[in-house]
N, C-alpha and C positions, 0 to 999 in steps of 0.2 A: 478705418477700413478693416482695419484686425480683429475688433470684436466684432464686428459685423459679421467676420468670416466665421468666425469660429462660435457665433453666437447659431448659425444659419449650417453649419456641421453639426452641432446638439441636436439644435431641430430634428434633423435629419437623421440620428443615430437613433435618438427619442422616437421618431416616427417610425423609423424601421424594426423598431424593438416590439412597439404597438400594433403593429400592422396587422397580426390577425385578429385584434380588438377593433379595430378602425375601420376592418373588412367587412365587420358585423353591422356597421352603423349602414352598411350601404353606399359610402363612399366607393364610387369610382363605376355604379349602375343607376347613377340617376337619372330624372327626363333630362333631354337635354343631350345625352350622350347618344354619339352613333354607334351602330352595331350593324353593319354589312355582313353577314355569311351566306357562302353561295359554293357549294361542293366543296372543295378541301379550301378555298378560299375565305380568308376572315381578316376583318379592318375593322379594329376599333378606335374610333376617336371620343375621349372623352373632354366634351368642348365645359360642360356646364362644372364636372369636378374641376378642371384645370382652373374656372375665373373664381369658385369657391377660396382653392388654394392658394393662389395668389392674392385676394384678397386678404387671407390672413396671415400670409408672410409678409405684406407689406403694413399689416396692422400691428401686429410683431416688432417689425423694425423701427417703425416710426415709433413707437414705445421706447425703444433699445435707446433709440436717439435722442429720446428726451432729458 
C-alpha cells in the first residue's frame, strides 16, 4: 500500500510539473466534457478527461502490482 502511495504522489508531482505540456495536448477540452456558461456563471464538468485519467492510473498501478 506504500508504494502504491507514493508511486501515485510521483504521478502527481510528474503531472503537475507537465501540466503546461499536457495543457497543449488538449487534455481536459475534449468531446465529452461539459461546459455551462451563462452571465457570470460557469460549470465545468469534465466527464470524458476524468474516465481518460482513470483509465490510466489504474493501468499504471496494476503494472506497479505486477
Amino acid at each position: 500500500m506504500q508504494r502504491t502511495l507514493v508511486a501515485i504522489g510521483v504521478i502527481l508531482i510528474i503531472l503537475g510539473v507537465m501540466w503546461p505540456w499536457v495543457r497543449k495536448l488538449g487534455l481536459g477540452h475534449l468531446p465529452g466534457d461539459i461546459l455551462i456558461e451563462r452571465g457570470d456563471f460557469r460549470f465545468y464538468l469534465p466527464i470524458t478527461t476524468m474516465i481518460i485519467v482513470s483509465v490510466v492510473l489504474t493501468l499504471i498501478i496494476w503494472l506497479l502490482r505486477r
